[in-house]
LOFI-323185 format. One record per residue: residue number from 0; x, z, y of N, C-alpha, C in turn; residue in three letters. Coordinates in steps of 0.05 Angstrom, whole numbers. Last residue first. Layout:
N
- NUM; X; Z; Y; X; Z; Y; X; Z; Y; ALA
...
//
This chain:
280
- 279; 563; 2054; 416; 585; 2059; 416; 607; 2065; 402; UNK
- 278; 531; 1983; 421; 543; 2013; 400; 557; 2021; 419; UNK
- 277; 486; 1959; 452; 511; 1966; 461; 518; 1996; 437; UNK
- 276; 442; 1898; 436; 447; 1924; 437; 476; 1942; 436; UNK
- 275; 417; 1851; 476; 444; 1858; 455; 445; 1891; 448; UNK
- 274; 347; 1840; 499; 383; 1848; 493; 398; 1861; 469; UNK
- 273; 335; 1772; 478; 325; 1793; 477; 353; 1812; 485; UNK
- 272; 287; 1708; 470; 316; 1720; 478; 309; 1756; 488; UNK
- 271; 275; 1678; 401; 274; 1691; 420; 295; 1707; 436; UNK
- 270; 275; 1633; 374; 269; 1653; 358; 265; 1684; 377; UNK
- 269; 254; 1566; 375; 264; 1584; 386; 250; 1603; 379; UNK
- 268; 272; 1511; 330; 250; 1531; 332; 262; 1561; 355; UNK
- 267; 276; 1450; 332; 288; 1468; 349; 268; 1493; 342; UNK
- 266; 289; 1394; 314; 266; 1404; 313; 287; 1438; 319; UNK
- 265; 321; 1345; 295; 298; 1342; 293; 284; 1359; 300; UNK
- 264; 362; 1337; 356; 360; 1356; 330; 334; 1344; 326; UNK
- 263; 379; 1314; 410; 399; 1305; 378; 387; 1317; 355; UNK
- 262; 343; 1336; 441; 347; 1311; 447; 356; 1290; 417; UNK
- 261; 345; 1383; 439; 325; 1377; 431; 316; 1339; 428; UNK
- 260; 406; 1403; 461; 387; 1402; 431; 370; 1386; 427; UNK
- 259; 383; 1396; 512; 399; 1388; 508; 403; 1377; 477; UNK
- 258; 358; 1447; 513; 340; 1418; 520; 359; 1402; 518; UNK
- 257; 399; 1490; 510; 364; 1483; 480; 364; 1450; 487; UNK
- 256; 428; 1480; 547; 433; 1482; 524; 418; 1472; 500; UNK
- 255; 396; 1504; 584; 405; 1476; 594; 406; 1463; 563; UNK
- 254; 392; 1560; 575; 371; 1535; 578; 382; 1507; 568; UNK
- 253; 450; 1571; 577; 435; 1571; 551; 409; 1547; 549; UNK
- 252; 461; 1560; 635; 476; 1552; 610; 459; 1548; 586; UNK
- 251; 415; 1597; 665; 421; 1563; 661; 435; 1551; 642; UNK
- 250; 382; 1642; 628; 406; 1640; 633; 411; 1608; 637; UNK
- 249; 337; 1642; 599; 328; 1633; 623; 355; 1636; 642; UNK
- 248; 347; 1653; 553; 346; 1626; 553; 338; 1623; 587; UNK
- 247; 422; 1685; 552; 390; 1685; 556; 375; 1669; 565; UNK
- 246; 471; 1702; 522; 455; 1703; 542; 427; 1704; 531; UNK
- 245; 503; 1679; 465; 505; 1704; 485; 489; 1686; 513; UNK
- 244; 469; 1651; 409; 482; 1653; 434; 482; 1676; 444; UNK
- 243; 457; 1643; 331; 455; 1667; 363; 478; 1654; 374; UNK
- 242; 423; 1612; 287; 448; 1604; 306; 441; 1620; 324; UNK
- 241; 411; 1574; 228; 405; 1593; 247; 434; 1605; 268; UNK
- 240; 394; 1509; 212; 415; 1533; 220; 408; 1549; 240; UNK
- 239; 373; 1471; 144; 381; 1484; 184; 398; 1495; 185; UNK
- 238; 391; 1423; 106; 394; 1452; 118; 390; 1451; 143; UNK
- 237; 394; 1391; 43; 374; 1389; 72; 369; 1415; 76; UNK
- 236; 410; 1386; -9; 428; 1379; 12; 412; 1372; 40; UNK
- 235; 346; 1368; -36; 379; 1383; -37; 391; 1371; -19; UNK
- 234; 291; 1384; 6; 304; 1369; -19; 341; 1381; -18; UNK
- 233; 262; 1430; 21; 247; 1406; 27; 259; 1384; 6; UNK
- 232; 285; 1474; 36; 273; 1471; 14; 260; 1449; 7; UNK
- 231; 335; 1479; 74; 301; 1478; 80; 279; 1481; 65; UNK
- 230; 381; 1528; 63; 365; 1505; 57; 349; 1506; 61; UNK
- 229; 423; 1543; 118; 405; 1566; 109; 383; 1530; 98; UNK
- 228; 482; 1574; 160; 465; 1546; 142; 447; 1557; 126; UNK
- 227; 493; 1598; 214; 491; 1606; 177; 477; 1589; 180; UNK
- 226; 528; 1642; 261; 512; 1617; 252; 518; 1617; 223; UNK
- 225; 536; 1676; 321; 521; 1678; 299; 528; 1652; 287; UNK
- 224; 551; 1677; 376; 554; 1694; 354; 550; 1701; 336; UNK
- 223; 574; 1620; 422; 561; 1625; 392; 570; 1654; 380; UNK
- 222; 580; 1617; 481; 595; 1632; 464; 571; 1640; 440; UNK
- 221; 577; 1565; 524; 561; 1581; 522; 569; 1599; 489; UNK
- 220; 591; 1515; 557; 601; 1545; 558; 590; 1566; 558; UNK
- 219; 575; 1476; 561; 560; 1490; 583; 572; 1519; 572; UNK
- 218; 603; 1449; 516; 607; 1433; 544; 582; 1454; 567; UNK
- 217; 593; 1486; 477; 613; 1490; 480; 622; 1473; 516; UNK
- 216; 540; 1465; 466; 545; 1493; 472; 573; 1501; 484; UNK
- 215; 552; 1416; 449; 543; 1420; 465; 532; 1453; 482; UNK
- 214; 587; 1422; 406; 597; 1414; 432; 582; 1414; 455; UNK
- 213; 561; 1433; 365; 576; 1454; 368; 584; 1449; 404; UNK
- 212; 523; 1395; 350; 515; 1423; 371; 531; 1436; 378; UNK
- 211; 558; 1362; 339; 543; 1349; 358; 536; 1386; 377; UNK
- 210; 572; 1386; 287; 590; 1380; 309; 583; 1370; 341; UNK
- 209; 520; 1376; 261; 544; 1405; 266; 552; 1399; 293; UNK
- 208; 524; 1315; 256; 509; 1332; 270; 515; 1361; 278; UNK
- 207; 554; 1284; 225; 568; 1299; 254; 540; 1312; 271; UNK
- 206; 502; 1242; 204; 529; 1247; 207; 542; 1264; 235; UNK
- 205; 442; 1251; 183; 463; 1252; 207; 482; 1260; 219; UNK
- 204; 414; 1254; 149; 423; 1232; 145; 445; 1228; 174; UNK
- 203; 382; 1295; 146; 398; 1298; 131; 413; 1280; 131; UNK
- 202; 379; 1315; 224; 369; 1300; 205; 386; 1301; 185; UNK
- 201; 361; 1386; 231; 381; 1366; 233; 375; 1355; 214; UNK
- 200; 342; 1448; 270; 340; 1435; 240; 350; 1404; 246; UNK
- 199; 362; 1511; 288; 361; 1485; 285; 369; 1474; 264; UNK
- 198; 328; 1579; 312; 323; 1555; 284; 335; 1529; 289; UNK
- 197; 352; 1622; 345; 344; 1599; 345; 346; 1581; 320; UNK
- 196; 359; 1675; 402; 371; 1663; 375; 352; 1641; 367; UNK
- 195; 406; 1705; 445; 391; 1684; 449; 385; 1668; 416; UNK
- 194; 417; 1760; 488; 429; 1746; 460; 395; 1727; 457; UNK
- 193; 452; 1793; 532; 417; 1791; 517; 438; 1771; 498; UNK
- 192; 465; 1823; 585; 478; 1826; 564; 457; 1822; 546; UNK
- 191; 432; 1809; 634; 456; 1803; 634; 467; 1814; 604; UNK
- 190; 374; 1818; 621; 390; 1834; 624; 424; 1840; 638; UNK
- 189; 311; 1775; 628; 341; 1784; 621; 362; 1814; 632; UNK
- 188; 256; 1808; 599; 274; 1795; 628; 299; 1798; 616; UNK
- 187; 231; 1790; 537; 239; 1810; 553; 255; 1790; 571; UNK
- 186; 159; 1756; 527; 191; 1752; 519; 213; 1774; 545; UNK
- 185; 109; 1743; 498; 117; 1758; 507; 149; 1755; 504; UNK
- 184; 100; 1698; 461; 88; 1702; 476; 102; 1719; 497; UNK
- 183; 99; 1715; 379; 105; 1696; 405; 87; 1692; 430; UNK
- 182; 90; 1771; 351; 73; 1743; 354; 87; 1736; 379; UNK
- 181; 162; 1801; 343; 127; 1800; 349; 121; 1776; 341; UNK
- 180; 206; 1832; 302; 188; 1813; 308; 163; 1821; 319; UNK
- 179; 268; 1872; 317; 241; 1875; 320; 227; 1846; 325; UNK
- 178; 322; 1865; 270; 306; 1854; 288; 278; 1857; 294; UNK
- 177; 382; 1904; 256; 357; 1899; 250; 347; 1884; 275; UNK
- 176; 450; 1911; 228; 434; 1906; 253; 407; 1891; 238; UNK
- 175; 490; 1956; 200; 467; 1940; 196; 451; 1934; 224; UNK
- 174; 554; 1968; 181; 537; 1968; 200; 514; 1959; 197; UNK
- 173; 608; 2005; 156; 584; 1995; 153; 564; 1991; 179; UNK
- 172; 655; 2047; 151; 645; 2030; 173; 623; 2004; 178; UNK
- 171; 667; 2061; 101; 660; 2070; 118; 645; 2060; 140; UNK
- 170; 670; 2016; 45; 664; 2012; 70; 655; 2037; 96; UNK
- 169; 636; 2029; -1; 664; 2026; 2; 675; 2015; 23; UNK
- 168; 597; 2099; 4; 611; 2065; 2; 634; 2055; 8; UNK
- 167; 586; 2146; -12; 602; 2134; -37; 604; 2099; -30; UNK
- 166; 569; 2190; 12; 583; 2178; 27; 604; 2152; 7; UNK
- 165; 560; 2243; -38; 546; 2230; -13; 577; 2212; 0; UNK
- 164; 534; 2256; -105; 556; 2250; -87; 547; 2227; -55; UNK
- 163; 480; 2279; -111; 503; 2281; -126; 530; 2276; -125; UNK
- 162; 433; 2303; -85; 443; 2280; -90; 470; 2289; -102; UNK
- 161; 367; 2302; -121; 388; 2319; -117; 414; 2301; -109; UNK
- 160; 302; 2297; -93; 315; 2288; -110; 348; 2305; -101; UNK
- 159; 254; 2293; -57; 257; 2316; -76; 275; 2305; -102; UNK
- 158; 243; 2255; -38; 231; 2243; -51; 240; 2266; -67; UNK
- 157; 265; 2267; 17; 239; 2258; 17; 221; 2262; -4; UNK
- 156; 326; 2269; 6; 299; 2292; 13; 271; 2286; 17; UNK
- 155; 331; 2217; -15; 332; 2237; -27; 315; 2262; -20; UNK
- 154; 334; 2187; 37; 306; 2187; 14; 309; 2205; -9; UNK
- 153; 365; 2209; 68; 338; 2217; 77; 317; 2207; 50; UNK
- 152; 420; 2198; 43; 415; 2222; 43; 376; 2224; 49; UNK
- 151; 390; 2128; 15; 402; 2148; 35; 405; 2180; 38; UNK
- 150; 425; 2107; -54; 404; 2105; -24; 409; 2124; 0; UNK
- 149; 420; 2091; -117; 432; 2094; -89; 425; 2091; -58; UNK
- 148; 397; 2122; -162; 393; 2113; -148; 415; 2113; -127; UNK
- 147; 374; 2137; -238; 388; 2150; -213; 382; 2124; -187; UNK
- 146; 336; 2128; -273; 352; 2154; -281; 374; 2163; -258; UNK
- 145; 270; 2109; -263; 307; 2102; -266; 315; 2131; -264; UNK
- 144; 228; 2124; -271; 226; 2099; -279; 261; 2089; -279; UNK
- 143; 213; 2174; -248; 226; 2171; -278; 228; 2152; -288; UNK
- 142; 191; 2186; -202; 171; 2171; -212; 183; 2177; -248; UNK
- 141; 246; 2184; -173; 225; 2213; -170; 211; 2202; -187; UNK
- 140; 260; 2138; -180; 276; 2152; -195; 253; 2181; -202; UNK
- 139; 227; 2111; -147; 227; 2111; -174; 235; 2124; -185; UNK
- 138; 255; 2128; -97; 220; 2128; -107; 218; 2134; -138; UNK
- 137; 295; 2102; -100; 299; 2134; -99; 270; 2145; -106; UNK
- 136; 283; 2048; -91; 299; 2064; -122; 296; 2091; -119; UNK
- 135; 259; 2047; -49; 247; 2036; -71; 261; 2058; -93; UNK
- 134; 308; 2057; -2; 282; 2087; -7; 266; 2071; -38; UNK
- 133; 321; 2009; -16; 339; 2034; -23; 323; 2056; -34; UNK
- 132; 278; 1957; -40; 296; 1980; -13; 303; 1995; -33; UNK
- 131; 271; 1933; -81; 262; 1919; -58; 272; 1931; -30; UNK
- 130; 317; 1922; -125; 292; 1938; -110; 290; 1927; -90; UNK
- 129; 361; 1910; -185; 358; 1909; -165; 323; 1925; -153; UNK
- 128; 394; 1968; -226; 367; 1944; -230; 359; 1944; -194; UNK
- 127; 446; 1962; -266; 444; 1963; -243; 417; 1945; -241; UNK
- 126; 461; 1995; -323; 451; 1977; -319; 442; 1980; -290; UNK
- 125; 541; 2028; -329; 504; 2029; -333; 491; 2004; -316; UNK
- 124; 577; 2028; -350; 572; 2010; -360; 532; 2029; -364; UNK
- 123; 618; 2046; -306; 623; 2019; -304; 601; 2011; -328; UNK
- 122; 610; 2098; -273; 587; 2082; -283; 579; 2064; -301; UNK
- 121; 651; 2107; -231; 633; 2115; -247; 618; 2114; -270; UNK
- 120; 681; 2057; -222; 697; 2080; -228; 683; 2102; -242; UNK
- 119; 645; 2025; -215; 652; 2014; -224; 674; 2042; -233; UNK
- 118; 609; 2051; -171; 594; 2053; -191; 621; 2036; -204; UNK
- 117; 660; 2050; -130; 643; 2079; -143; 624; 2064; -167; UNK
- 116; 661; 1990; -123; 684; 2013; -129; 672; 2034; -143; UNK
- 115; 606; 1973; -99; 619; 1971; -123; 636; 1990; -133; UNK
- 114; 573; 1986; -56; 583; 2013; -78; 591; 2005; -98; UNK
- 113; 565; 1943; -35; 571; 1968; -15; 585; 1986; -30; UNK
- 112; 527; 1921; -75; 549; 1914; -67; 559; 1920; -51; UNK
- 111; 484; 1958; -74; 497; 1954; -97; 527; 1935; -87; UNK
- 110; 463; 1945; -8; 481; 1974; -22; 488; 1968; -46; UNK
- 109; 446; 1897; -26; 458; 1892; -2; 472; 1928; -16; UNK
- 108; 404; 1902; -68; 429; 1880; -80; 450; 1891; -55; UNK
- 107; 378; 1971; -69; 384; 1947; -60; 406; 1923; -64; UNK
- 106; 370; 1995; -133; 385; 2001; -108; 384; 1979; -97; UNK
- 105; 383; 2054; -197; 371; 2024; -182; 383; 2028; -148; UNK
- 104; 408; 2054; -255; 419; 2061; -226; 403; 2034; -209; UNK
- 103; 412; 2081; -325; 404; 2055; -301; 401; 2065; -276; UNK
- 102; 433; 2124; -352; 437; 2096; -359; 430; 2068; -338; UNK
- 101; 461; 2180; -342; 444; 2157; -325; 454; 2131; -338; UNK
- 100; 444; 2241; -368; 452; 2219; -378; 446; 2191; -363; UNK
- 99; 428; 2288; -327; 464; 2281; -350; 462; 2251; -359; UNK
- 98; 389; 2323; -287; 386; 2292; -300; 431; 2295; -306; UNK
- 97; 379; 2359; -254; 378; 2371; -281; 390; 2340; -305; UNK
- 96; 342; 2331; -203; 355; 2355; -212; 355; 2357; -250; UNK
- 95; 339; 2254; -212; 328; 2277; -211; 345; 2309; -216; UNK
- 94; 402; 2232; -163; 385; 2234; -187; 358; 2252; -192; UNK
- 93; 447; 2198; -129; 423; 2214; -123; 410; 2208; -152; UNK
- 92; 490; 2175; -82; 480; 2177; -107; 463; 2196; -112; UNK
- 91; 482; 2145; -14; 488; 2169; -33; 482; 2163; -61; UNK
- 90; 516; 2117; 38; 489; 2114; 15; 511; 2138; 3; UNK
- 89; 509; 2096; 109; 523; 2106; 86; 508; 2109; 61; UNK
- 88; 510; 2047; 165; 496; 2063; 141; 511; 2075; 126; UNK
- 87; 494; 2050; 230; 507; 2050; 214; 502; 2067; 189; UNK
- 86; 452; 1995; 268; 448; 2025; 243; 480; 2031; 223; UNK
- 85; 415; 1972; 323; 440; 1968; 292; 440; 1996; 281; UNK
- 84; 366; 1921; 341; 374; 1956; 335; 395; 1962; 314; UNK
- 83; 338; 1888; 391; 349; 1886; 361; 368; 1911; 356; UNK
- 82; 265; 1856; 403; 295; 1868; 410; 310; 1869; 381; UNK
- 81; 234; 1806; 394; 230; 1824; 423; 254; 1848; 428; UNK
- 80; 234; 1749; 364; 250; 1770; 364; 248; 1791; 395; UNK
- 79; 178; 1717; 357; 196; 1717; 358; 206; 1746; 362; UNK
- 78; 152; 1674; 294; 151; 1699; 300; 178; 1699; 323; UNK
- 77; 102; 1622; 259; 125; 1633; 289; 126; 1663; 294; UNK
- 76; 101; 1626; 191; 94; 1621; 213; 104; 1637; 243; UNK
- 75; 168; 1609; 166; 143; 1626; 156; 127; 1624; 189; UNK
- 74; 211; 1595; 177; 199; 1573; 157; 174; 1585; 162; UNK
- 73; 259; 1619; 200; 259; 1594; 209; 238; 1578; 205; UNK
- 72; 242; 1684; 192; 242; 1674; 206; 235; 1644; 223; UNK
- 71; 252; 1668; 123; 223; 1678; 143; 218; 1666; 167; UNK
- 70; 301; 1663; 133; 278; 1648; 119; 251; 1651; 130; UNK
- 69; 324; 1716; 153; 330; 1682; 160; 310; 1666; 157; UNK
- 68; 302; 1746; 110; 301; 1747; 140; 300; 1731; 153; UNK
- 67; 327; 1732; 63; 296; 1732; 68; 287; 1735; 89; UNK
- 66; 377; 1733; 70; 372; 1713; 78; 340; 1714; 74; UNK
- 65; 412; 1780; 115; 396; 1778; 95; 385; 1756; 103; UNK
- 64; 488; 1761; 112; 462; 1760; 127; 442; 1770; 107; UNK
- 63; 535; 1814; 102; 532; 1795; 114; 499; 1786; 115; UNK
- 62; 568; 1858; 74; 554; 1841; 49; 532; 1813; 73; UNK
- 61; 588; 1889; 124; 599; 1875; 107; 585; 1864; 84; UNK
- 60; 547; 1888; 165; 583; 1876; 168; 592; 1873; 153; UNK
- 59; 479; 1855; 159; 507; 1872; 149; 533; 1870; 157; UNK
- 58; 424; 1825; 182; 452; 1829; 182; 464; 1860; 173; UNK
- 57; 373; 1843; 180; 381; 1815; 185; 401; 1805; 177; UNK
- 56; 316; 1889; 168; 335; 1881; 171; 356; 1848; 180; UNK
- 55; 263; 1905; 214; 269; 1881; 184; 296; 1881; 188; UNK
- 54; 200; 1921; 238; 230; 1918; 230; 241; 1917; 210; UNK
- 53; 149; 1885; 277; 158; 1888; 254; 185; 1893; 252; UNK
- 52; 94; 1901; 318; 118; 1894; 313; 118; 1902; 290; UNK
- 51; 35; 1899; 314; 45; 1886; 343; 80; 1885; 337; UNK
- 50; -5; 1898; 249; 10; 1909; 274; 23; 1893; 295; UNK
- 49; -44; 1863; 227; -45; 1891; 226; -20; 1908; 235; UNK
- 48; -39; 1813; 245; -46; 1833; 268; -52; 1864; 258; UNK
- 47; -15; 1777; 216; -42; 1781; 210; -63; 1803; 230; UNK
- 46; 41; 1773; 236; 23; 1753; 233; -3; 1759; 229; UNK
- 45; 48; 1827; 226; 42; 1819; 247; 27; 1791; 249; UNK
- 44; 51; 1828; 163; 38; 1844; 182; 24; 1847; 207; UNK
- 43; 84; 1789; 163; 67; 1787; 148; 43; 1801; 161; UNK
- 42; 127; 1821; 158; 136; 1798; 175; 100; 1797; 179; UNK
- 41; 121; 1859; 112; 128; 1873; 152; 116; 1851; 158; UNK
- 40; 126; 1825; 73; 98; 1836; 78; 100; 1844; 113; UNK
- 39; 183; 1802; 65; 164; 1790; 82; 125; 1794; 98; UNK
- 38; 203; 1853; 56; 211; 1844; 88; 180; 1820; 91; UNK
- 37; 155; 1897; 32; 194; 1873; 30; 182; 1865; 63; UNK
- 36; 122; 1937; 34; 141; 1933; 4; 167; 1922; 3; UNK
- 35; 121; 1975; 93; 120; 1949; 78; 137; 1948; 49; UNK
- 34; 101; 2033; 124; 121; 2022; 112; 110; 1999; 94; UNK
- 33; 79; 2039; 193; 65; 2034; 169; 92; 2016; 150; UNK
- 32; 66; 2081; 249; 100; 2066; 238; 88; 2061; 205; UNK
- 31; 51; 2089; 320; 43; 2086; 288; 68; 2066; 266; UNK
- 30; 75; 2126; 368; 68; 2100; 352; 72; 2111; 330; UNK
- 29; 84; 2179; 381; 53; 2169; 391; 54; 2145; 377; UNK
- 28; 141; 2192; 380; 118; 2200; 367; 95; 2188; 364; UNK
- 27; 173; 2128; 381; 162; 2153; 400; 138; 2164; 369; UNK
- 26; 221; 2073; 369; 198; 2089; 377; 194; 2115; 386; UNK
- 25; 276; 2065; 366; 262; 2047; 389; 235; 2064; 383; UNK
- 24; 298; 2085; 328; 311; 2097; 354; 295; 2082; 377; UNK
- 23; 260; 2105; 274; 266; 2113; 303; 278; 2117; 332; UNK
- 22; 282; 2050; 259; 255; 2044; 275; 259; 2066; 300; UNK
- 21; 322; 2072; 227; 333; 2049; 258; 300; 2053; 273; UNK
- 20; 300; 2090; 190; 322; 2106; 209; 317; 2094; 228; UNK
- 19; 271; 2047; 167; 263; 2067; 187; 277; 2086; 206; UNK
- 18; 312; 2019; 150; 305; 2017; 165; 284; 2036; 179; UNK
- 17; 333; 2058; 105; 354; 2056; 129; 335; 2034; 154; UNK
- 16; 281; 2097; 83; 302; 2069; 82; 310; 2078; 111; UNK
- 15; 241; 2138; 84; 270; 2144; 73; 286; 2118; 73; UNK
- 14; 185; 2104; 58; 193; 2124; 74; 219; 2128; 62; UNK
- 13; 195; 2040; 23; 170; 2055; 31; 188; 2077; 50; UNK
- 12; 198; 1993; 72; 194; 2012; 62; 203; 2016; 43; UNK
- 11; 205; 1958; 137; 212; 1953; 106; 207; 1985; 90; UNK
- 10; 152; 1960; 175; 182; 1967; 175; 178; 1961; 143; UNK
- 9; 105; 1954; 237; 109; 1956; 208; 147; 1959; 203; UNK
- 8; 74; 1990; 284; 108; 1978; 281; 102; 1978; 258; UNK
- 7; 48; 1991; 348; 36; 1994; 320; 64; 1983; 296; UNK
- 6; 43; 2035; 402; 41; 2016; 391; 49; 2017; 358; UNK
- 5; 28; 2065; 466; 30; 2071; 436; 31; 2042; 426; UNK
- 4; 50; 2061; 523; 33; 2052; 508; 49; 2069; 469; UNK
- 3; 93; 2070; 559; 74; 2094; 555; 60; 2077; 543; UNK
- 2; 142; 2037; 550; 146; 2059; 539; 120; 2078; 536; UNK
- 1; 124; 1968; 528; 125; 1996; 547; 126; 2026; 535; UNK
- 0; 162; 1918; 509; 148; 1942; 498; 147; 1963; 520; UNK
//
């Protein structure tokens, strides 16, 4: 992505999610930032070219992968990963001003389970209605379709809502890492600190296959940071795996690595190599 071009970024929506937080730290004024209903419309977006990237959550530290992401990713037509942006999150409670009686509390499944404790010390017997985002429930709530929400300090002000207690997860230290998708094609120089990620799919009928990849990453010494089984849909008990390395495929290890794969797996989808991003 060059910095003096403008460019065109879809994102999970609507305004006030935790992924747009994140969008801003990789864009600029001058790009256009169009919010999506779910992850797979973003994805969706690009595929269809009504934009050049997409951001989408992936990962949590603590409630762990989103698997519509994954999915997408491994199954939905080729998209690869051009960088990747982490976010630490907090969520608020949040109602209309003036609102006493909350019987239903909407909110992402990934924050509803962030805020067990509090809505369980709170709450314990209002109806939790899942959303498609955070900023979704806080929407609604403004709308009067729910009587409260959990979401971010920013969709509250957005959406002219009052919040009512801030910082209510149970997890201070929350993290969310997001993935910018393009159309395949374009792929960043390495860095020396990049990350390498990748669809493998394995016959159902083949014994020690796991184990087959594990070793061969492991005989070129190459440090797995990722992996999750994820069903094909094709029939029961038939899974890929999605799977990050440290480097970069034009890193010899890693290379060597894929083609190596490609030998024992039915089918290798490379997802793209890109850098790691450095918290502090």
């Amino acid at each position: 992505m060059s910095a003096t071009e403008s460019h065109t970024f879809a994102y999970l929506g609507p305004v006030g999610t935790f992924t747009e937080a994140a969008l801003k730290k990789i864009t600029c004024d001058t790009d256009v930032k169009i919010p999506y209903a779910n992850v797979t419309a973003a994805l969706d977006a690009v595929r269809k070219g009504e934009a050049q990237y997409a951001l989408v959550p992936i990962e949590n530290s603590v409630e762990g992968v989103v698997a519509r992401t994954l999915d997408e990713l491994a199954s939905g037509d080729p998209l690869t990963i051009a960088s990747e942006v982490t976010l630490p999150v907090t969520f608020a409670f949040m109602t209309k001003p003036g609102v006493t009686t909350i019987k239903r509390i909407g909110t992402h499944p990934h924050a509803e389970s962030q805020c067990r404790a509090y809505i369980a010390a709170n709450y314990p017997h209002a109806e939790i209605v899942p959303t498609a985002s955070t900023s979704a429930a806080a929407e609604a709530v403004s709308k009067g379709d729910l009587d409260a929400a959990i979401a971010s300090s920013a969709a509250a002000e957005h959406f002219g809502l009052e919040i009512r207690q801030d910082n209510i997860g149970d997890n201070a230290g929350a993290v969310t890492r997001f993935i910018c998708a393009q159309k395949p094609g374009w792929m960043p120089e390495p860095t020396g600190n990049d990350r390498t990620s990748m669809a493998v799919f394995i016959d159902i009928d083949h014994a020690g296959a796991l184990l087959e990849i594990l070793q061969v990453f492991a005989k070129h010494d190459v440090n797995l940071t990722f992996i999750q089984s994820r069903p094909t849909g094709r029939e029961l008990g038939h899974y890929h795996f999605i799977i990050d390395v440290e480097g970069h495929i034009k890193d010899a290890p890693v290379g060597s690595s894929i083609e190596e794969l490609r030998e024992i797996c039915d089918d290798i989808r490379f997802l793209g190599s890109y850098p790691r991003e450095v918290r502090s």
